[in-house]
Structures are given as C-alpha cells and as structure tokens.
FILO-283854 format. One record per residue (C-alpha): residue number from 0; chain; x, y, z. Coordinates in Angstrom, 2 decimals, always signed. Each point is the difference from the previous one (the first is absolute). Layout:
% FILO-283854
[NUM; 'A'; [X; Y; Z]],
...
% end
This chain:
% FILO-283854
[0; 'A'; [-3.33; +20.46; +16.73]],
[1; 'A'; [+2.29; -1.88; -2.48]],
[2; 'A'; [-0.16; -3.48; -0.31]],
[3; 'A'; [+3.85; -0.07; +0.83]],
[4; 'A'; [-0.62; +1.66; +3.09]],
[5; 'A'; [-3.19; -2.24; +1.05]],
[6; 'A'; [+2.25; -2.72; -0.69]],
[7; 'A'; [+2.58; +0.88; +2.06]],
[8; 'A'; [-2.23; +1.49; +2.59]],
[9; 'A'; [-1.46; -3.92; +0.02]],
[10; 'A'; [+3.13; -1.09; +0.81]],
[11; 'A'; [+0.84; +2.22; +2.37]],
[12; 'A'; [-3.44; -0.60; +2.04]],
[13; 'A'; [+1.31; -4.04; -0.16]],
[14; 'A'; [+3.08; +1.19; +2.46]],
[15; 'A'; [+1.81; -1.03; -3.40]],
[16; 'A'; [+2.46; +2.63; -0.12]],
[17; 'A'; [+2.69; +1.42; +2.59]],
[18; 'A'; [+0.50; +3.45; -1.26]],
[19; 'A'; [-1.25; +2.88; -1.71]],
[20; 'A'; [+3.06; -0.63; -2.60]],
[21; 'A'; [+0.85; -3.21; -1.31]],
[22; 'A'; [+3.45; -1.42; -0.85]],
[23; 'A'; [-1.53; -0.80; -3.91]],
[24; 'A'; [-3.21; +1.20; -0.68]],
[25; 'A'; [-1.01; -1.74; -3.53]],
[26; 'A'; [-2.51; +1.51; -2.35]],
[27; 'A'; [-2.47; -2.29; -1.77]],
[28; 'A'; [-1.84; +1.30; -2.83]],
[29; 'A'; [-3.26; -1.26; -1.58]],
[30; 'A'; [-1.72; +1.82; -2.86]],
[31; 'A'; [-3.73; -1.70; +0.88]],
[32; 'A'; [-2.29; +2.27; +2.08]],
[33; 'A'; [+0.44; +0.65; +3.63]],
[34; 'A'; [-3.34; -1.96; +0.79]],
[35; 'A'; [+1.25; -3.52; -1.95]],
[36; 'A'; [-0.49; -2.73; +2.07]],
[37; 'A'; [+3.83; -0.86; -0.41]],
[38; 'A'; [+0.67; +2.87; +2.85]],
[39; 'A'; [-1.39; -2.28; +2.67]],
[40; 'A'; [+0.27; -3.65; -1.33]],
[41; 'A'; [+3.61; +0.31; -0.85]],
[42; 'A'; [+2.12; +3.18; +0.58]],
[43; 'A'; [-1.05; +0.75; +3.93]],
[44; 'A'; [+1.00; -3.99; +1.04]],
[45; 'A'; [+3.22; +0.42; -2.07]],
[46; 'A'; [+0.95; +3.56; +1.80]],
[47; 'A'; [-0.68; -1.35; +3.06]],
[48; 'A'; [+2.39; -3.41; -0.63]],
[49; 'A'; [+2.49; +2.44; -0.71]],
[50; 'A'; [-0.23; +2.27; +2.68]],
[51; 'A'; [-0.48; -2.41; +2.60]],
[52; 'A'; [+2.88; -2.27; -0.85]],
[53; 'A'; [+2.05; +2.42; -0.39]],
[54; 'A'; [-0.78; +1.69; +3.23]],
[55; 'A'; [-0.88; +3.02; -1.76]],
[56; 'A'; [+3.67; +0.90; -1.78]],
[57; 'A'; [-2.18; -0.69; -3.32]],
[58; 'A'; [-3.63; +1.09; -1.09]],
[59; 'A'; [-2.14; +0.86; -2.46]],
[60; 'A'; [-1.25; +2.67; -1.60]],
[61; 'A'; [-3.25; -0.87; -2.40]],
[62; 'A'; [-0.78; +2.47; -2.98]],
[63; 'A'; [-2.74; -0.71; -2.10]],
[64; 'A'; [-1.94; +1.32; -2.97]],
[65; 'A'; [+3.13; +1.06; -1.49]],
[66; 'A'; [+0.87; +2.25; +2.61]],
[67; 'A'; [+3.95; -0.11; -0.70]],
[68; 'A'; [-0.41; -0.11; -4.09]],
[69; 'A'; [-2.76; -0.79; -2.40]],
[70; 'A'; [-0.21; -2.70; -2.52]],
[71; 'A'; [-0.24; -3.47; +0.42]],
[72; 'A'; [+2.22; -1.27; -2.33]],
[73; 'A'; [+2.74; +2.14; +2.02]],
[74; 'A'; [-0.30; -1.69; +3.39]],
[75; 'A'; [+3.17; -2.43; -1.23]],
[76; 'A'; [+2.21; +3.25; -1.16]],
[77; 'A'; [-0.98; +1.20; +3.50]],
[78; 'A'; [+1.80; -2.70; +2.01]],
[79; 'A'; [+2.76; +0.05; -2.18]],
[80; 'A'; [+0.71; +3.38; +0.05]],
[81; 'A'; [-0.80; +0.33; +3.81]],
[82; 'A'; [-2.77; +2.16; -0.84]],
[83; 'A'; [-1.58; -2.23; +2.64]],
[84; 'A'; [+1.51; -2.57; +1.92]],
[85; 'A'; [-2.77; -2.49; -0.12]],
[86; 'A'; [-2.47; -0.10; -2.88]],
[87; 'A'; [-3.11; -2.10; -1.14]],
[88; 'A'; [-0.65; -0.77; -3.66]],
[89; 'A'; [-0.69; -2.20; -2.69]],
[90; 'A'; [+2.55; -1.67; -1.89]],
[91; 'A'; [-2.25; -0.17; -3.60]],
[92; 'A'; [-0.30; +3.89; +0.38]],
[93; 'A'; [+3.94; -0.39; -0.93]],
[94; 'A'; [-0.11; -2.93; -1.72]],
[95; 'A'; [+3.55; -0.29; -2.11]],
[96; 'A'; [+1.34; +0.06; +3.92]],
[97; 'A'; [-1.39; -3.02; +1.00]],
[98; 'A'; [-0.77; -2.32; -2.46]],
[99; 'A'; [+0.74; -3.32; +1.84]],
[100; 'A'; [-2.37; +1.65; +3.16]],
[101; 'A'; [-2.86; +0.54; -2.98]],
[102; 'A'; [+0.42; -3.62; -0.33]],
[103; 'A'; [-2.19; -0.24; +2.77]],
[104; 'A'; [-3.26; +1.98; -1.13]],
[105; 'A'; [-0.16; -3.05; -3.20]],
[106; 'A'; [-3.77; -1.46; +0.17]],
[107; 'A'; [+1.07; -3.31; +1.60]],
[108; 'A'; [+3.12; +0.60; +1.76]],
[109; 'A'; [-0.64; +0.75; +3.27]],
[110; 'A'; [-3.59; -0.34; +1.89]],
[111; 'A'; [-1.39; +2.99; +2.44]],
[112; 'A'; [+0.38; -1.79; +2.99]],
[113; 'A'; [+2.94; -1.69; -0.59]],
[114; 'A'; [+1.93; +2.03; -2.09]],
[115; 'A'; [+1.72; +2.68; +2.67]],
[116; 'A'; [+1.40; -3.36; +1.76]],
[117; 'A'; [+1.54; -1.10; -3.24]],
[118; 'A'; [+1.28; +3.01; -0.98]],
[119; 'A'; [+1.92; +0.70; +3.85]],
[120; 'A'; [+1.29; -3.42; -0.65]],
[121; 'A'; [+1.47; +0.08; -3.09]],
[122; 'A'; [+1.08; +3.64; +0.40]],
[123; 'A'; [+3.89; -0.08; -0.15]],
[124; 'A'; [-1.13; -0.83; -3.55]],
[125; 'A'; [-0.62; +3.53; -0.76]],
[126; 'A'; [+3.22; +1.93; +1.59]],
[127; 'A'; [+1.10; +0.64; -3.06]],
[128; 'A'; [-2.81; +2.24; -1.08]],
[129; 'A'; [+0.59; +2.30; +3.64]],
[130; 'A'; [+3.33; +0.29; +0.06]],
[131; 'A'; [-0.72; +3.93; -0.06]],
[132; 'A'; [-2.02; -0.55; +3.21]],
[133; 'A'; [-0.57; -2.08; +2.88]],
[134; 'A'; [-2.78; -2.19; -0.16]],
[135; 'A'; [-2.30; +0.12; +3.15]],
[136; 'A'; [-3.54; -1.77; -1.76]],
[137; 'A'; [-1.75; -1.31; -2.43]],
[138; 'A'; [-3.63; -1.30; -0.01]],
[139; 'A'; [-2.68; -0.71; -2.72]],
[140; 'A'; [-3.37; +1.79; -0.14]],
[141; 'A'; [-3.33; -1.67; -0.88]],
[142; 'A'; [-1.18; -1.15; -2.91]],
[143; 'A'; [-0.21; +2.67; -2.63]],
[144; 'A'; [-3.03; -0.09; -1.42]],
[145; 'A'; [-2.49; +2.42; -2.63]],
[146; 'A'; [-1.45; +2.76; +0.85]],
[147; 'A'; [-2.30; +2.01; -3.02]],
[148; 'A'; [-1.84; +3.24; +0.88]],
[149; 'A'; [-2.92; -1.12; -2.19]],
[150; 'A'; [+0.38; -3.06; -2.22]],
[151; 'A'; [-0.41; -3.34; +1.72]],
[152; 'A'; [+2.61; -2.60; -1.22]],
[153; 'A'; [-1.26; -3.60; -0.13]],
[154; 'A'; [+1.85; -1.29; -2.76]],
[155; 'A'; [+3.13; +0.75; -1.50]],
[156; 'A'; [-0.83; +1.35; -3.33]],
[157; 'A'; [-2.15; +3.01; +2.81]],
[158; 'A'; [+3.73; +1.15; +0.41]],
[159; 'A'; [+0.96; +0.44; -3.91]],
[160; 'A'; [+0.78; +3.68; -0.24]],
[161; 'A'; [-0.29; +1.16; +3.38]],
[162; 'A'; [+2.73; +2.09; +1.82]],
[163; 'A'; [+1.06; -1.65; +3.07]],
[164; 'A'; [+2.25; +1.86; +2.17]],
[165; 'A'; [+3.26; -2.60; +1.73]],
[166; 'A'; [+1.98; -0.02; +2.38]],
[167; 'A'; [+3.17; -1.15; -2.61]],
[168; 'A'; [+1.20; -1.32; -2.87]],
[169; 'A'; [-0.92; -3.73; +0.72]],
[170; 'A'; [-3.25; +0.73; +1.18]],
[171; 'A'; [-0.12; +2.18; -3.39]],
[172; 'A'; [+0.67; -2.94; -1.92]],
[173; 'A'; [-2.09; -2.14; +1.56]],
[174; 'A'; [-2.54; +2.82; -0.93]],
[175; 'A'; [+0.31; -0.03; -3.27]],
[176; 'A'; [+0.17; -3.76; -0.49]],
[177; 'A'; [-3.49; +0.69; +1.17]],
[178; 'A'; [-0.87; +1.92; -2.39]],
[179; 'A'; [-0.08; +3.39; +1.43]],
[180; 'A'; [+2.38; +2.78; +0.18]],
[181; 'A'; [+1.99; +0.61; +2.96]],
[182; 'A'; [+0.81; +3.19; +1.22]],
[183; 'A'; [+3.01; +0.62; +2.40]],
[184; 'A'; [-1.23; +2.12; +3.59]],
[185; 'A'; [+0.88; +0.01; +3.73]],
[186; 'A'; [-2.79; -0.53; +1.73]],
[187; 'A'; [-0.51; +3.39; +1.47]],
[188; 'A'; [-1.02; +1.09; -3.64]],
[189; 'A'; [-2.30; -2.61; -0.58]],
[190; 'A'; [-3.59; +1.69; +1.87]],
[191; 'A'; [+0.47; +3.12; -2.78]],
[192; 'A'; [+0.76; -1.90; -2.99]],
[193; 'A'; [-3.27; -1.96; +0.45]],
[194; 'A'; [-1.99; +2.82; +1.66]],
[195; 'A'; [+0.86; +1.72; -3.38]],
[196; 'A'; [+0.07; -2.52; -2.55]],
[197; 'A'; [+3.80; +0.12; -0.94]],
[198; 'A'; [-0.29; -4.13; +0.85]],
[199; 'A'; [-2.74; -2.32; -0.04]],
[200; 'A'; [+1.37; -1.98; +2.92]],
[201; 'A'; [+2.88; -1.35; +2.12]],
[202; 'A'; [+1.79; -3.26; +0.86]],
[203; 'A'; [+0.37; +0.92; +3.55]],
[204; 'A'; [-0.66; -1.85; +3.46]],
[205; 'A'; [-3.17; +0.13; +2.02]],
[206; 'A'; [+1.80; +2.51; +2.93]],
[207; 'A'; [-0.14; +2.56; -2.29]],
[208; 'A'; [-3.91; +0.25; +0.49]],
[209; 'A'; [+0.66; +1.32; +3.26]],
[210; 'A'; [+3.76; +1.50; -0.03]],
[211; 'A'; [-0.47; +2.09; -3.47]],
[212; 'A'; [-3.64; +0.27; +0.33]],
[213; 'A'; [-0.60; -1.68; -3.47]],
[214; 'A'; [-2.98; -1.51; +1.25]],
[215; 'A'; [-1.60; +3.07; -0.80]],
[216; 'A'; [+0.74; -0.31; -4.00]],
[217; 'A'; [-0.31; -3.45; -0.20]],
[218; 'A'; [-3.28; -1.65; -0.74]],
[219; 'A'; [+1.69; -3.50; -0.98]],
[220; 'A'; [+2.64; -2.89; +1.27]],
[221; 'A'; [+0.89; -2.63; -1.87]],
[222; 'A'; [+1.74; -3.03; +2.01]],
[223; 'A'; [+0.78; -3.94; -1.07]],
[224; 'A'; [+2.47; +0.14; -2.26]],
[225; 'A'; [+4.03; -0.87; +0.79]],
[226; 'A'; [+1.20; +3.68; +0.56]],
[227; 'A'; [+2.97; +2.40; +0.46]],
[228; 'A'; [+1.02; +0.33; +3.63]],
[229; 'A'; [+2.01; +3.09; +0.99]],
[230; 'A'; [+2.85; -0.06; +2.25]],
[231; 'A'; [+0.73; +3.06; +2.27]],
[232; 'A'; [+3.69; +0.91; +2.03]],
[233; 'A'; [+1.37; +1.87; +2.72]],
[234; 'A'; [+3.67; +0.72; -1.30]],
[235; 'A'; [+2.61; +2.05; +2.01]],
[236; 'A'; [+2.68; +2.30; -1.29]],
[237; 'A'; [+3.28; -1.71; +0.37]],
[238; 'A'; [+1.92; +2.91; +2.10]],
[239; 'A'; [-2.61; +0.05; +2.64]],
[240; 'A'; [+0.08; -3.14; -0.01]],
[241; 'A'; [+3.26; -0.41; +0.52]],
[242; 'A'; [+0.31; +2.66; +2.71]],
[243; 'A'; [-1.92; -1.94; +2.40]],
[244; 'A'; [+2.17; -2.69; +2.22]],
[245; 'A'; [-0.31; -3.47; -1.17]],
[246; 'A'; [-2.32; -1.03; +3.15]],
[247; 'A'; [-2.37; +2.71; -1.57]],
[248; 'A'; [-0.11; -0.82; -3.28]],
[249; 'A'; [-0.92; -3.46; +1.16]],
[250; 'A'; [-3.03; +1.47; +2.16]],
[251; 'A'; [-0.77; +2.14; -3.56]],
[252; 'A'; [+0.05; -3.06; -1.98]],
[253; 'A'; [-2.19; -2.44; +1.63]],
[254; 'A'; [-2.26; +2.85; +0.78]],
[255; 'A'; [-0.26; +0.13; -3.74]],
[256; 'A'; [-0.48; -3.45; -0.67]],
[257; 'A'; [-2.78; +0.03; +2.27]],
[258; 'A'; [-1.52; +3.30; -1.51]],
[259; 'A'; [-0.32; -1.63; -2.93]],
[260; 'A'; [-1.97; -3.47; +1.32]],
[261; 'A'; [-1.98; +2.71; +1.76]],
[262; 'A'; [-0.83; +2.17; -3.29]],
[263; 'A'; [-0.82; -3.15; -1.83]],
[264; 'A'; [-2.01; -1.25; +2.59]],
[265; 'A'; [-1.86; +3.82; +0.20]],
[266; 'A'; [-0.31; +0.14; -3.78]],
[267; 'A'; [-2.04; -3.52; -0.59]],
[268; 'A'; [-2.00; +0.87; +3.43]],
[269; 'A'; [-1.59; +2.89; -1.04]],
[270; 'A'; [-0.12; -0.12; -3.70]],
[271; 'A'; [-2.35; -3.08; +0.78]],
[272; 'A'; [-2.08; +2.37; +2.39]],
[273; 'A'; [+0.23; +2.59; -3.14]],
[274; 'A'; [-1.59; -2.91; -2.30]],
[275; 'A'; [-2.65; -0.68; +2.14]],
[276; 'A'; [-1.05; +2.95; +0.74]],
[277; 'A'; [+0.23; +0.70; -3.49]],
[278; 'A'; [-2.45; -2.95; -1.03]],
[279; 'A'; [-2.55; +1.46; +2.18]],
[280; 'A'; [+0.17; +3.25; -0.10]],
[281; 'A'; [-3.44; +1.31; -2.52]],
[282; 'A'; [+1.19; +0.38; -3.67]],
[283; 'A'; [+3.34; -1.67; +0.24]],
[284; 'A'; [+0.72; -3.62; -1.77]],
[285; 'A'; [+2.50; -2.65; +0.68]],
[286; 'A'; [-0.02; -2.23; -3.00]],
[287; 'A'; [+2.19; -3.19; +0.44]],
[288; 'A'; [+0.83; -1.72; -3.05]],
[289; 'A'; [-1.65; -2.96; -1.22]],
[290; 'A'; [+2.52; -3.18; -0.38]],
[291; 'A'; [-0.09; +0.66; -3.50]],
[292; 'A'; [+0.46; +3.42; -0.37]],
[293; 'A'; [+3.26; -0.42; +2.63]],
[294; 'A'; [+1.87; -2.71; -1.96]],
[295; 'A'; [-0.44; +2.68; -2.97]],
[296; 'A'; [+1.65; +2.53; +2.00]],
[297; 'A'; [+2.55; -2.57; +1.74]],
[298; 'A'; [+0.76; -1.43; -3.47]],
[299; 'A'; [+0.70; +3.69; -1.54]],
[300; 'A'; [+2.49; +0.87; +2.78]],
[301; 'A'; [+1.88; -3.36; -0.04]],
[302; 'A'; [+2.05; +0.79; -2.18]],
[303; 'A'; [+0.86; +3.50; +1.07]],
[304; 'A'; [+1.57; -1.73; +3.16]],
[305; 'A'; [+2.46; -2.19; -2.44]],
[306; 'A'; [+0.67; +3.01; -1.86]],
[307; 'A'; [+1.18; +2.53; +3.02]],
[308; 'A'; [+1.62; -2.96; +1.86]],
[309; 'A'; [+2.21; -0.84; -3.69]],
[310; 'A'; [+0.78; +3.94; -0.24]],
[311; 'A'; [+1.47; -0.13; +3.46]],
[312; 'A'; [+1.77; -3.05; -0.77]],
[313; 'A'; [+1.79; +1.87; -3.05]],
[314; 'A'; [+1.27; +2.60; +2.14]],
[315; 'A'; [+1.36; -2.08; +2.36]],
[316; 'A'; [-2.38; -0.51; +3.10]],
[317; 'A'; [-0.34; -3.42; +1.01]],
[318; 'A'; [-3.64; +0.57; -0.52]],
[319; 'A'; [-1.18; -3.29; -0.25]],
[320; 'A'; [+1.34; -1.40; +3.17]],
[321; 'A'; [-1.28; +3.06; +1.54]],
[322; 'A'; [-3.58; -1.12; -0.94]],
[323; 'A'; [+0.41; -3.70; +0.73]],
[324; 'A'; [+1.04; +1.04; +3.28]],
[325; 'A'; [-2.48; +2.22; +1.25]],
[326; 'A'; [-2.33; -2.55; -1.28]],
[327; 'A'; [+1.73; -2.59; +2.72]],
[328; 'A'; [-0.91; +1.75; +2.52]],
% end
C-alpha cells in the first residue's frame, strides 16, 4: 500500500471524510523515505485539521520518497509549477531563493527550541521571498552537528582537510571557516558518500541516525560548538491555493502553522533520542567540545554571520532587522 493511500485510508477510518471524492483533493509531496518519522509527527495531524474542518470538501494526499518527482533540490519547482500542490523542502537546498529565510540557519540566530516561534512570528518578514507560492510553514531542525565515518574531531585543527558534506551555502561557509571543505548534498545522498568514501563526514542533525540510517556509517558526533540550524517548509502552489474558498484556505493555513510547531517539536524530540542512543550504542562516540576548543570554533564562524548578514544587506534585504528580531523573541 502507498503511503498516500494509508494516509488517506487513516483519515477515512477517523470518520474524517464524507465521500469517496472530494471537492479539492491536495497532493503533498515529500522526497524523505516513506518510514521518516515526519509521516506521523506532522503530516497525519495536519491532513486530519484539514479534512475535519473542512468537513471533508478538502484532504490530503501524502507522497513520500519522491514518489511524484525525484530530487530534493526540486521540491520548490514542484509547488510552483503545480507538479504538486503541497511540497516539503529545504530552503538552503535553493539557496539564491531565500536568502533572508537562510538568515535563520546563522550559528547564533535562532535557538532549537525557540527558534520555530520566532520565525512564525516574524514571518510576514519573508513574503517577499514566496511570492511564487503560498506559505503554509516553516520550522527549524536541531542542532546540526558532525558526523565522521572514522576520524574523531576534538579540536578544530581534526577538521583541516576533511570533506564535510552541508546542507547549504551558509552552513558551507561556516565549514570552511573551520577549516574543512564543505561539500554541497541532500541528505538522502549522504549514507553512500560516507559508506564509500566520496566525504569524510556531514554537518547534519541527529534525526538522520534514524530517518537516513546514517547511524550505520557513522562512528563519531561532535556537539558543543554554536552551529548551523536548518529550517524546513511546507509551501503551496499558488493556483491551488487559490482555488480553494477563502474559509478553506484559512483551515489550510493554520493547519500549516501548526505543522510546522509540530515538525519542530518532532525534529528536536527524536534527534535527542538519536544522540542518546548514539552515545551508548558499542563503538559509537559523542565527543562534546571542551570550552576551549568551542570558543575556537565560535570565534571562526563569527564572522561568517557578519559577512552573510552584510551580503544580504547589499542586495537589499533588511537583513539585519531580520536577525535582531528573531533574536527578540
């Protein structure tokens, strides 16, 4: 059975939808695997928002592992071309798009547990960047953090050299100011590259242990140090949108706002599960950081923050305020 159709089977079970043919049927399309905790924790509660407030004259439709289109990087094309009507992504996978969004990954901008508030709060700050789409959410990730398949990193000067697969161009520069080289991937790419060699590690979160299995080719985590932290969204095309009645698209929006405090909430959940179980599982490491060694790191990606934050400035994003007021919050 597909995942769209357990999905909608789930709903059905919940006396959540009137007929065997809805009045808008919406497709929402996720490239992670079918079994990604995201599935449960997230898309389920926000299908069944929508299908209940709307009496069943909306639902949802959940395709996974790429199922409508492969590529990561092609889930925001998707929703603008109506490819899918509903699609999950990250905004550094196209980064020129959303530079002001990539404002929030910044070591020091936003925290993990506070950071999907600030961002829903301050959101009409970013309409310019989805004027191609309709916003539904937008929620942070954990911590990104190092994973190496067989070199522990302690200090900084363990990175010098070493390919490190991330998740965008900030977290790339952060990278290098590091001293290692980054190396641009979706996640779903990440488990061969290591497996095989073609990187020595990733900047990734602690969920993908469990979701892309990398606890398998990862021997060591790094934590301690101030960090890039990855923002995800569920974006709508803008005719399907559109096509709904404005009582609907109401019911669509707030179930997206609270998808996303659900994700977020998900994401830090079980990627601190993932760490633990991590820790103590036999032949795994966590290193934290001594206070030293972190101010080395914190000190070598200071200035990477004031350098992406003046770029945006030059082109004309109120960048700075953006910061200072996510940082309110």
């Amino acid at each position: 059975m597909s995942i769209s159709k357990a999905i909608t089977g789930a709903v059905a079970a919940l006396g959540l939808m009137t007929g065997a043919v809805s009045a808008a049927e919406l497709k929402l399309a996720d490239f992670q695997p079918p079994s990604h905790f995201v599935v449960d924790t997230t898309y389920k509660p926000f299908a069944e928002k929508v299908a209940a407030e709307t009496d069943g004259a909306v639902t949802v439709s959940i395709f996974m592992g790429g199922e409508l289109g492969p590529g990561p990087r092609e889930q925001y094309s998707r929703a603008v071309d109506g490819v899918t009507d509903i699609a999950f992504g990250l905004p550094g996978y196209t980064a020129s798009t959303f530079p002001q969004t990539l404002l929030t990954e910044l070591p020091g901008v936003i925290s993990a547990e506070t950071g999907t508030a600030s961002i829903l709060a301050n959101i009409d700050m970013l309409s310019d960047e989805y004027k191609r789409v309709v916003l539904l959410g937008l929620w942070n990730n954990a911590p990104n953090v190092i994973f190496t398949a067989s070199k522990p990193i302690r200090t900084m000067e363990d990175l010098k050299g070493l390919k490190i697969r991330v998740p965008s161009r900030n977290a790339g520069l952060v990278v290098e100011a590091w001293g290692a080289s980054p190396v641009s991937m979706p996640a779903p790419e990440i488990y061969n590259a290591m497996q095989t060699g073609v990187i020595d590690g990733a900047m990734t979160d602690a969920t993908t242990l469990g979701a892309f299995k990398l606890a398998e080719v990862t021997n060591y985590i790094t934590v301690g140090m101030e960090t890039t932290i990855s923002s995800f969204f569920l974006i709508m095309n803008r005719d399907s949108f559109n096509d709904l009645s404005e009582e609907h698209q109401k019911v669509v929006l707030d179930a997206g706002r609270e998808a996303a405090v659900n994700g977020n909430a998900a994401w830090l959940g079980i990627a601190d599960k993932a760490l633990s179980g991590f820790a103590a599982a036999e032949g795994k490491e966590v290193i934290t950081l001594s206070d030293d060694e972190a101010a080395k790191f914190n000190a070598a990606s200071a200035p990477v923050v004031e350098t992406v934050v003046a770029e945006a400035e030059a082109q004309g994003i109120a960048a700075q305020a953006f910061v200072d007021a996510l940082k309110s919050k």
